[in-house]
DRENDO-1510 file (C-alpha; in Angstrom, 1 decimal, always signed):
<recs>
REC; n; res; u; v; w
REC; 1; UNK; +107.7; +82.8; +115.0 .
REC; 2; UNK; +105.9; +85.0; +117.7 .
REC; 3; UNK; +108.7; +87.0; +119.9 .
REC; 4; UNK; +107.8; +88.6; +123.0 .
REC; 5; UNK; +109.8; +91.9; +124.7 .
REC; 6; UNK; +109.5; +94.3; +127.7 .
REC; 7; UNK; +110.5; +98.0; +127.7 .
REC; 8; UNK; +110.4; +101.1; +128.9 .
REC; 9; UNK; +110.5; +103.8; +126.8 .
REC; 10; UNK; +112.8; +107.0; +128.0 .
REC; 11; UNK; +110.2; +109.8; +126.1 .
REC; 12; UNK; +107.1; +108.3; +128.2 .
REC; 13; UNK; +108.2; +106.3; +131.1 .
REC; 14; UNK; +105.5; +103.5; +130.2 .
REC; 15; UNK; +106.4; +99.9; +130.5 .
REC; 16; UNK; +105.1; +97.8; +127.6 .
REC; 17; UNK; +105.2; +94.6; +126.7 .
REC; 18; UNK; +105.2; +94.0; +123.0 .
REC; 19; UNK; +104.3; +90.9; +120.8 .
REC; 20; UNK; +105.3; +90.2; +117.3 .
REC; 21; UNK; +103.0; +89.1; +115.3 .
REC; 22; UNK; +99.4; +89.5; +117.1 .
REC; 23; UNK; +98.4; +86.2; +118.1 .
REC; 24; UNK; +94.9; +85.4; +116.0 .
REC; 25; UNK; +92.7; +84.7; +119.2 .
REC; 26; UNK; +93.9; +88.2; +120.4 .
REC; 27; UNK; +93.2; +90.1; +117.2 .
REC; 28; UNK; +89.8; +88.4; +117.1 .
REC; 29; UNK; +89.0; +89.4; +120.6 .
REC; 30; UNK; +90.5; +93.2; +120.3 .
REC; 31; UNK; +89.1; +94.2; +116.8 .
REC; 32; UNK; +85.5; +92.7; +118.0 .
REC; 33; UNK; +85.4; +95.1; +121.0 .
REC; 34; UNK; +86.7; +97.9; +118.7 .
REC; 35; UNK; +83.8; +99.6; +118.0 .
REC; 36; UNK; +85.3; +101.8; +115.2 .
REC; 37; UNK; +87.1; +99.1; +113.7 .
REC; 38; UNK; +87.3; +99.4; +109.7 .
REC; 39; UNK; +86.8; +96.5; +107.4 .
REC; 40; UNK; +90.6; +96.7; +106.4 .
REC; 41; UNK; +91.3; +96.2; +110.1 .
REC; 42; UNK; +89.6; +93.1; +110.4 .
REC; 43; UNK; +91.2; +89.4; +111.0 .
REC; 44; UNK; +89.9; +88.7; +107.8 .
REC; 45; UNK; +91.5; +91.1; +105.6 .
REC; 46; UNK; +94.8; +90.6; +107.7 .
REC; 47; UNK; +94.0; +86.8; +106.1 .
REC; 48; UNK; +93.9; +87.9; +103.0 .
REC; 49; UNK; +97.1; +90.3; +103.1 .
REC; 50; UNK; +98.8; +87.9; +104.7 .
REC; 51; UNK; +98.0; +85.2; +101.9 .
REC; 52; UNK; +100.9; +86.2; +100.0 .
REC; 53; UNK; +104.2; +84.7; +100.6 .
REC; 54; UNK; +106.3; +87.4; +98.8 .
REC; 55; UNK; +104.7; +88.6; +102.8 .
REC; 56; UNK; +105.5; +88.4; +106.5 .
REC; 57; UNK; +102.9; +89.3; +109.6 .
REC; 58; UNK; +105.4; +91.7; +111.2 .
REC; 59; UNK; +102.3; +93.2; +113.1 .
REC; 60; UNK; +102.7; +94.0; +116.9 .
REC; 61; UNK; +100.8; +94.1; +120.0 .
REC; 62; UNK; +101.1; +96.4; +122.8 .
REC; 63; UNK; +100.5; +95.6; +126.2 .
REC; 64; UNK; +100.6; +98.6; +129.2 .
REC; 65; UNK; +100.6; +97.9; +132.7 .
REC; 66; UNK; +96.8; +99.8; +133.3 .
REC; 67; UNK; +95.4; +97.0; +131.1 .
REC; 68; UNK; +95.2; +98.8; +127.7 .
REC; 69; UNK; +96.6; +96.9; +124.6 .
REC; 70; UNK; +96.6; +98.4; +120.8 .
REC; 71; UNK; +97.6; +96.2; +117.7 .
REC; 72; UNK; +99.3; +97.6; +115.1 .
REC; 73; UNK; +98.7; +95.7; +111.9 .
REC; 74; UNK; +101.8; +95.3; +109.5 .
REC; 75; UNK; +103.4; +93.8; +107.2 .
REC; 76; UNK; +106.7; +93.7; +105.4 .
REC; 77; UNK; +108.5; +91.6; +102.5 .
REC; 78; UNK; +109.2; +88.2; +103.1 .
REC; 79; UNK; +112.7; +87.9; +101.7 .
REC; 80; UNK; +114.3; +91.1; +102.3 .
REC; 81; UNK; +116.4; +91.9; +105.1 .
REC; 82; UNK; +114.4; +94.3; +107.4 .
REC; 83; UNK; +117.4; +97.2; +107.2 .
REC; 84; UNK; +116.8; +97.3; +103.2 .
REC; 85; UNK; +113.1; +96.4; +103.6 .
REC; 86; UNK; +109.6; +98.7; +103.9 .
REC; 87; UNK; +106.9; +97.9; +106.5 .
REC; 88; UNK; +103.4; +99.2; +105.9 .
REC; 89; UNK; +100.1; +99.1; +107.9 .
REC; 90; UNK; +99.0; +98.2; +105.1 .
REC; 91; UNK; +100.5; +98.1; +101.7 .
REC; 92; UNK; +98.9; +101.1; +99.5 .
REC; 93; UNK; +96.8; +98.6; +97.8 .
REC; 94; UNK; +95.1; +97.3; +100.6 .
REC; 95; UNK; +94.4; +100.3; +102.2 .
REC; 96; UNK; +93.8; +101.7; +105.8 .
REC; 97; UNK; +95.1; +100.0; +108.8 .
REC; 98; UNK; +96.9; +101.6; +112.0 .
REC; 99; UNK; +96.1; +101.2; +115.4 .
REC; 100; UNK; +93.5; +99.0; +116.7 .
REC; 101; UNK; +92.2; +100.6; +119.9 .
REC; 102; UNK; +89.7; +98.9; +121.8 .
REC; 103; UNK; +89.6; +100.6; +125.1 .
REC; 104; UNK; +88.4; +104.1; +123.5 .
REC; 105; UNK; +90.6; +107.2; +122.8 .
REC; 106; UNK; +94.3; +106.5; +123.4 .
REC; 107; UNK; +97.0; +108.8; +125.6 .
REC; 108; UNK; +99.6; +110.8; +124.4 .
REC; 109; UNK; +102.2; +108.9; +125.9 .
REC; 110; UNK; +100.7; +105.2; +124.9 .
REC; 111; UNK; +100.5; +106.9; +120.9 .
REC; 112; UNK; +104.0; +108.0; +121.8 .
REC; 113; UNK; +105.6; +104.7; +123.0 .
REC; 114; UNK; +104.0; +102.5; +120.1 .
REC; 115; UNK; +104.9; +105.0; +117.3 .
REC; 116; UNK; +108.6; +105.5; +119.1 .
REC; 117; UNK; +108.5; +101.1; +119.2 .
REC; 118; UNK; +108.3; +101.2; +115.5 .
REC; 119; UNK; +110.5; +103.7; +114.2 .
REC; 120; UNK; +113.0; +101.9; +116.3 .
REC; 121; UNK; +112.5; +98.2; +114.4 .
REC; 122; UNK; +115.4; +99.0; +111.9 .
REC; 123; UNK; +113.2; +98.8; +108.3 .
REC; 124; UNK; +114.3; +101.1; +105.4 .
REC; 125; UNK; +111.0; +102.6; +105.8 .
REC; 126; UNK; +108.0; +102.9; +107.9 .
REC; 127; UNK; +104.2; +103.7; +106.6 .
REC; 128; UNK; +101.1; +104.1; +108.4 .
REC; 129; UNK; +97.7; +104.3; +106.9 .
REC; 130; UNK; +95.0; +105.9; +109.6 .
REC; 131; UNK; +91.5; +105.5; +109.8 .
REC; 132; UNK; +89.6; +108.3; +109.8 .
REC; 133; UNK; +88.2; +108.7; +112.9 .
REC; 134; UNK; +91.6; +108.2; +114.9 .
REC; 135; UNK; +92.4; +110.6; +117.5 .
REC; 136; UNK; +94.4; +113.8; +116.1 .
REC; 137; UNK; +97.1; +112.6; +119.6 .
REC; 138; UNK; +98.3; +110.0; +116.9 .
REC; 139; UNK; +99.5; +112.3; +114.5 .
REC; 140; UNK; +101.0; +114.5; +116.8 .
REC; 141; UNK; +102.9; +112.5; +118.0 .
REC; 142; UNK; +104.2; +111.1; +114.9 .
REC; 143; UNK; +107.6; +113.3; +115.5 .
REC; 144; UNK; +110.4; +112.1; +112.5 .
REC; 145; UNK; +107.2; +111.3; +110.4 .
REC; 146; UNK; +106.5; +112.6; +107.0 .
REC; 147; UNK; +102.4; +113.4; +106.9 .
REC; 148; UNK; +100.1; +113.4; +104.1 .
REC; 149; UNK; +96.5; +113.5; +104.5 .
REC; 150; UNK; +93.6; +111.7; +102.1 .
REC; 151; UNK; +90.0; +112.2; +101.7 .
REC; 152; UNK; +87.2; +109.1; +103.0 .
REC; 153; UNK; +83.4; +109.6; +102.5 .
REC; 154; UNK; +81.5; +107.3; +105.2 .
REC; 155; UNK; +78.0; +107.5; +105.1 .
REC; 156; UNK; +76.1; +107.3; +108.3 .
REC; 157; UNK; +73.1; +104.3; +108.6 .
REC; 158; UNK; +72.1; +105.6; +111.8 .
REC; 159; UNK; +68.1; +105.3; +111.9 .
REC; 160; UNK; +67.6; +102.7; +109.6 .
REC; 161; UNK; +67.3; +102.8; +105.6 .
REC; 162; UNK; +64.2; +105.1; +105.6 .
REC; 163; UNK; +65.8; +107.7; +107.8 .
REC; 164; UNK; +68.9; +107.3; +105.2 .
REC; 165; UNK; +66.8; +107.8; +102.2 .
REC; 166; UNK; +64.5; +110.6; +103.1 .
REC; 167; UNK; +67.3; +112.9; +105.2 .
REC; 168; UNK; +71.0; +111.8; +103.2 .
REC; 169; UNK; +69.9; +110.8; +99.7 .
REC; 170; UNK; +69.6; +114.1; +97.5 .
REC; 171; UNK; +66.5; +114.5; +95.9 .
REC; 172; UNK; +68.3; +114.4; +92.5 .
REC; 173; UNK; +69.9; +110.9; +93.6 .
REC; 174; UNK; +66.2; +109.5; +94.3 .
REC; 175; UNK; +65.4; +110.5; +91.1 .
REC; 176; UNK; +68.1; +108.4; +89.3 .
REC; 177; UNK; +67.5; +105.8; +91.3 .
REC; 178; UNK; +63.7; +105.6; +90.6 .
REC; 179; UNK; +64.7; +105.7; +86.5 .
REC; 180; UNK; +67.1; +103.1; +87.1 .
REC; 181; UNK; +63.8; +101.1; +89.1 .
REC; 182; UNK; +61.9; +101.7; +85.8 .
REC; 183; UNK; +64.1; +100.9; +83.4 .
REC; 184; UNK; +63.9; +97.2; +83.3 .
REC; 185; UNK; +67.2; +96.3; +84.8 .
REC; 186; UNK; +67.9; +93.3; +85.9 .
REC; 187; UNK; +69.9; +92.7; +89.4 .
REC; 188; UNK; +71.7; +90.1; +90.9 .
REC; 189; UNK; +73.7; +89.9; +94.1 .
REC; 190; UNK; +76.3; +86.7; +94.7 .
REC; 191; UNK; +78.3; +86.0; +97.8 .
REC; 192; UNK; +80.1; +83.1; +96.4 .
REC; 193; UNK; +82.5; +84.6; +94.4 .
REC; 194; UNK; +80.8; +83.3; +91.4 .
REC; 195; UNK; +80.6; +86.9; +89.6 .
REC; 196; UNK; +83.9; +87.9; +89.9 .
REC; 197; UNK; +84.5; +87.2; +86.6 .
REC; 198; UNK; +81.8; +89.6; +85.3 .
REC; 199; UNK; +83.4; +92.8; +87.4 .
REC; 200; UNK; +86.3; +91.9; +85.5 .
REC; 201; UNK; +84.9; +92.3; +82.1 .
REC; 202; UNK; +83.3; +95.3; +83.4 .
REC; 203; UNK; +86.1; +96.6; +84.7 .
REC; 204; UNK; +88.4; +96.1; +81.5 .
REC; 205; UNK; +86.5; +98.6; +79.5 .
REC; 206; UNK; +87.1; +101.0; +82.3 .
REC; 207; UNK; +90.8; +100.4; +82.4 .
REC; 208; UNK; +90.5; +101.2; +78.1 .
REC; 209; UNK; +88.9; +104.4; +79.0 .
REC; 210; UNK; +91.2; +105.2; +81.7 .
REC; 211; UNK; +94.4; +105.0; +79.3 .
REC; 212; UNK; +92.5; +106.9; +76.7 .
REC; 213; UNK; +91.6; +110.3; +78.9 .
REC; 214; UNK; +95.2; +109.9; +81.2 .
REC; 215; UNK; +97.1; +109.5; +78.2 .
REC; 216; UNK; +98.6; +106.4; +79.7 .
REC; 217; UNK; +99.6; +103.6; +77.7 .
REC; 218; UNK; +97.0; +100.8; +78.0 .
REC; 219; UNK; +99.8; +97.7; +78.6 .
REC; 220; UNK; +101.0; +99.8; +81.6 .
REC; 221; UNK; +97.4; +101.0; +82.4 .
REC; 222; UNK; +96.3; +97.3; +82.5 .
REC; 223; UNK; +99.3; +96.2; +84.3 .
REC; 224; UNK; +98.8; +98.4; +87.1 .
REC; 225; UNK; +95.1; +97.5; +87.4 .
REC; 226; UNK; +95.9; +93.8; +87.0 .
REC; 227; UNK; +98.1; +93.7; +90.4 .
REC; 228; UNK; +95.3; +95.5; +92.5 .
REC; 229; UNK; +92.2; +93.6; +90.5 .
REC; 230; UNK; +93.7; +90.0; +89.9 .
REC; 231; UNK; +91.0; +87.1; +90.1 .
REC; 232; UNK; +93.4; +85.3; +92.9 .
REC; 233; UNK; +93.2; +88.6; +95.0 .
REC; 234; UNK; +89.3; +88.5; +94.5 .
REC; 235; UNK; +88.8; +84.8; +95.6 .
REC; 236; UNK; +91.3; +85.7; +98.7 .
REC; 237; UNK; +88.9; +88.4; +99.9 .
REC; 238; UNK; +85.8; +85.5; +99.3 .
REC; 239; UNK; +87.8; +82.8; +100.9 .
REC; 240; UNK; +88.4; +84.8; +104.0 .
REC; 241; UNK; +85.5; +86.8; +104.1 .
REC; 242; UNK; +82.7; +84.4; +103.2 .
REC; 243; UNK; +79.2; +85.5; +102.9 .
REC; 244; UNK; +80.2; +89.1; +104.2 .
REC; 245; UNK; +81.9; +89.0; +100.5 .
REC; 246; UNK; +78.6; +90.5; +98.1 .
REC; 247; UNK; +79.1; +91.2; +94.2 .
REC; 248; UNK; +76.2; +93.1; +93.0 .
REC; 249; UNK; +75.5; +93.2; +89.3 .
REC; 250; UNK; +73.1; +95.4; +86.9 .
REC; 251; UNK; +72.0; +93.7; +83.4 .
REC; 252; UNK; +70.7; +95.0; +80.6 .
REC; 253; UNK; +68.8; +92.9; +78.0 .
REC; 254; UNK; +71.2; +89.9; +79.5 .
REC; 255; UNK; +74.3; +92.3; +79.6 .
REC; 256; UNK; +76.3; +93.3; +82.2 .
REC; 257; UNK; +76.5; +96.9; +82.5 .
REC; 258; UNK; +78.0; +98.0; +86.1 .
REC; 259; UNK; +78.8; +95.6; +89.0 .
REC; 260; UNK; +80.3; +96.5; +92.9 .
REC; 261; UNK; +81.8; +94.7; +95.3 .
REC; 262; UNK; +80.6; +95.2; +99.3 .
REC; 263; UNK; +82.2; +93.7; +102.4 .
REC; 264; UNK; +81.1; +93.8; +105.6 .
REC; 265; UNK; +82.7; +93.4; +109.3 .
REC; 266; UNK; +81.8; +94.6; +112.4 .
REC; 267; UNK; +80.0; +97.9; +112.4 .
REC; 268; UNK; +81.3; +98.7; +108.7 .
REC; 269; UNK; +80.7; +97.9; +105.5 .
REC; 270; UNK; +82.8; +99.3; +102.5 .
REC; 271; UNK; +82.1; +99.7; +99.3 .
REC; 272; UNK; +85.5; +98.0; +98.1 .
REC; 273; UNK; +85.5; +98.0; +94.3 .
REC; 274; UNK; +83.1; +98.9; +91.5 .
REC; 275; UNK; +83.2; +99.5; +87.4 .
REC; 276; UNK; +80.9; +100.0; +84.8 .
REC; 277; UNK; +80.8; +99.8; +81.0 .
REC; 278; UNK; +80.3; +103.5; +80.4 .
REC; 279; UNK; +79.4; +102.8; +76.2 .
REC; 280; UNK; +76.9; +100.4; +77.8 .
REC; 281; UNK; +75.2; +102.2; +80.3 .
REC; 282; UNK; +74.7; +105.6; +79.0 .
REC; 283; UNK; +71.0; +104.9; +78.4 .
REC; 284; UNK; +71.0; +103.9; +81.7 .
REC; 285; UNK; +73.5; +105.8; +83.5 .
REC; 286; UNK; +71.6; +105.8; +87.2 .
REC; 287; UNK; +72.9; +101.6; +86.9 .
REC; 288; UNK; +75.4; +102.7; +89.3 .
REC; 289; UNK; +73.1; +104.8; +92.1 .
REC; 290; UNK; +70.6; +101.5; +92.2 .
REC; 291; UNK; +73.3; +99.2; +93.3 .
REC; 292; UNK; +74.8; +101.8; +95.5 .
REC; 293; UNK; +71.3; +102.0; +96.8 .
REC; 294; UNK; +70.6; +98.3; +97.1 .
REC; 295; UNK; +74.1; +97.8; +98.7 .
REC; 296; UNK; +73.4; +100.6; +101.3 .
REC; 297; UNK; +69.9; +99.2; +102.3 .
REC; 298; UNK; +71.3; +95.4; +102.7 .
REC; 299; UNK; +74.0; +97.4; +105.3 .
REC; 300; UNK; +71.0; +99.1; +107.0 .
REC; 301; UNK; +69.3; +95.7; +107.5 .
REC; 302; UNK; +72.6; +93.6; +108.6 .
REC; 303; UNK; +72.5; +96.0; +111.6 .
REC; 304; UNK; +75.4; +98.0; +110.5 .
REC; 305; UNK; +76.2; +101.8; +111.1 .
REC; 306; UNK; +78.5; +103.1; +108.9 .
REC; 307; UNK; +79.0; +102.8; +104.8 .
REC; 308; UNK; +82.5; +103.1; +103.6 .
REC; 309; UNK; +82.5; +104.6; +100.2 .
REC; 310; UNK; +86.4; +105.1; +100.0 .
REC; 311; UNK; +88.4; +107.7; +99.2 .
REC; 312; UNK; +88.1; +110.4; +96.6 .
REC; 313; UNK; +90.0; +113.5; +95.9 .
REC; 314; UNK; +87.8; +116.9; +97.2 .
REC; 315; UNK; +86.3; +118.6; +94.6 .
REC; 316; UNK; +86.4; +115.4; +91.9 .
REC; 317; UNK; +83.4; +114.1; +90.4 .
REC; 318; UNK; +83.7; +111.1; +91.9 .
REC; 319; UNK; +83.8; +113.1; +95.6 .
REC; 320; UNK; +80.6; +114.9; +94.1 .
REC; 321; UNK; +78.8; +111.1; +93.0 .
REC; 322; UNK; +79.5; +109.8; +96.9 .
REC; 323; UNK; +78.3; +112.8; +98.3 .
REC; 324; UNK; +74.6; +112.3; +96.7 .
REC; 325; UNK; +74.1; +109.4; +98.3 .
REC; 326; UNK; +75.0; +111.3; +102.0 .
REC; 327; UNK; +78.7; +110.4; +102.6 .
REC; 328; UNK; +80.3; +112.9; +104.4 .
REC; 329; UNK; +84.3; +113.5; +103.5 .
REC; 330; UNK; +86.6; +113.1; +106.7 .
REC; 331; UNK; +90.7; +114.0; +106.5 .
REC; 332; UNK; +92.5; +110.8; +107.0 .
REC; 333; UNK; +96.1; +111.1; +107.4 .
REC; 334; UNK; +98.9; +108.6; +106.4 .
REC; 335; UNK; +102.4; +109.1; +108.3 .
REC; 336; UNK; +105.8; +108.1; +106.7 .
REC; 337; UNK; +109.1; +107.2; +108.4 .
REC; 338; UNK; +112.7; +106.9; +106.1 .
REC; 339; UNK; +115.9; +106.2; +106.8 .
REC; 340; UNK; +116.8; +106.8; +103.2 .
REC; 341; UNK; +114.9; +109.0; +100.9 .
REC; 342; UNK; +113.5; +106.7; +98.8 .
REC; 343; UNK; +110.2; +107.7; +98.8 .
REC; 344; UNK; +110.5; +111.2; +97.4 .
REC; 345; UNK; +112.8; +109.5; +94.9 .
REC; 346; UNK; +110.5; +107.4; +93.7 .
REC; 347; UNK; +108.1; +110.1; +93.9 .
REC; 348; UNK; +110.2; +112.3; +91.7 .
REC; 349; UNK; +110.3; +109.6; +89.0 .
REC; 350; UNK; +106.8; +109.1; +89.1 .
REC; 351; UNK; +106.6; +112.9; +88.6 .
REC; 352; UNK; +108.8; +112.6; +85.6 .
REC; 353; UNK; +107.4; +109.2; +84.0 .
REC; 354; UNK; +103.6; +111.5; +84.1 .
REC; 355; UNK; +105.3; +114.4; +82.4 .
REC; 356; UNK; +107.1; +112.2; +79.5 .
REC; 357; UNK; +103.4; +110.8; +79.1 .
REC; 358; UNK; +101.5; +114.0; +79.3 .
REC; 359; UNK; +99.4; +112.3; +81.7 .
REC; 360; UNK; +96.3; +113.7; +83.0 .
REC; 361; UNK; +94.3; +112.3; +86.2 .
REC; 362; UNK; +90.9; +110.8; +85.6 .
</recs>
């Protein structure tokens, strides 16, 4: 059911009219002339959130007298009562959201009357994932918000695949890349779908390793991987997404030895998921660069401008591998809103559960 409202809010004097959720056609229209719209923002990853009935489309869509409008993608769960219930933009396992601003930088006041809308809906709790590249007014703003920051690399395709080769590659990354050429590998992209299967398989000897160097149990290790890498949430993403969907794959002598998912929208695409089978590769281990390399020229030719290679904590090796390849780190920030303090509590048990395990991060 889509519900309509007018008000004025007393910290900014601005009338707005707000809309819950965001009619399709309008989301369609607004995240098209977005130009720094993020793949997780897009109509087709709402789709594929919104897939799940344990979920409701709680999102919102805010309407100001000079014309401006801003969606606010969220979601909450379907059978809980809102006062004992979280909303999230998005939930932590499908990433960024937050506002959708298609008429350029947003004022103070308009960041202050949607974030003061929100904290005023009654949930339990209240999360915010921001893009990158949002304006630093947003966070400001966020008064009675926890704030935590994270770490995005985004490489930059302006000039074309040569200009990203010669200038953003690092020499040593060319190098690995060129082995990888000569080493007989075999590669195969799909956008069907139709290799999901083999990231899996891939991505199962990861999850052994994982558990082995964290000290984590591998049921609970797998069990945690399962909800974020299920097959169902994979042919989601390919049923909404279609042919902007790409699994890439590296063989060896018939054998699968690293595969990555890409998807594209807009002026993004985002490198949304990868594995490798380490034991497998280490003759080879530049399998990984070529597809990263492959991936980034078939985002150079689609006409796009940016390469999402996710987050990664500073400093880690995996920060160090999407730095070779040019990606540039950028703060993001994520904002937080409780009426309880649930958060921290779970936080603190989290802490605990680690501690009992002696676990150690990856």
């Amino acid at each position: 059911m889509t519900t309509h409202s007018a008000a004025t809010y007393p910290m900014t004097g601005l009338p707005v009219e707000v809309t819950s959720p965001v009619p399709r056609e309008t989301w369609s229209s607004l995240v098209g002339a977005d130009r720094r719209a993020v793949v997780s923002q897009s109509l087709a990853w709402h789709d594929c959130v919104c897939a799940d009935p344990k979920v409701v489309d709680v999102s919102r869509l805010y309407e100001f007298q000079d014309g401006h409008q801003i969606i606010l993608p969220m979601v909450r769960h379907a059978k809980v009562p809102l006062r004992l219930d979280t909303q999230s933009s998005w939930p932590k396992a499908w990433g960024v959201a937050g506002p959708i601003t298609p008429h350029g930088p947003v004022v103070a006041e308009e960041a202050r009357a949607v974030l003061g809308d929100v904290a005023r809906t009654g949930s339990l709790a209240t999360t915010i994932h921001f893009r990158h590249d949002l304006e630093p007014g947003w966070v400001e703003e966020a008064q009675g918000f926890d704030v935590s920051d994270h770490t995005v690399h985004i490489l930059d395709l302006d000039g074309g695949f040569a200009q990203v080769w010669d200038r953003r590659f690092r020499n040593s990354t060319r190098k690995n890349i060129r082995r990888a050429e000569r080493s007989g590998l075999d590669i195969e992209v799909d956008r069907s779908g139709r290799l999901f299967p083999v990231y899996l398989e891939l991505l199962e000897h990861e999850i052994t390793k994982w558990a082995r160097q964290q000290h984590e149990p591998l049921t609970l290790a797998r069990w945690r991987n399962r909800r974020a890498n299920s097959l169902e949430k994979l042919n989601l993403v390919t049923r909404y997404f279609g042919t902007s969907c790409a699994t890439w794959v590296a063989y060896r002598q018939g054998e699968p030895i690293a595969a990555m998912i890409v998807l594209h929208s807009g002026a993004y695409a985002k490198r949304w998921k990868s594995a490798i089978n380490v034991d497998a590769a280490r003759p080879m281990p530049a399998a990984s660069a070529l597809l990263n390399r492959l991936a980034i020229e078939d985002a150079c030719n689609a006409g796009l401008r940016r390469f999402d290679m996710g987050e990664a904590r500073p400093g880690s090796s995996l920060a160090s591998f999407k730095m070779q390849f040019g990606a540039q780190p950028f703060m993001a920030h994520r904002i937080r809103a409780e009426r309880l303090p649930v958060h921290a509590g779970m936080d603190r048990i989290r802490h605990l559960a680690k501690r009992v395990l002696r676990f150690q991060e990856a």
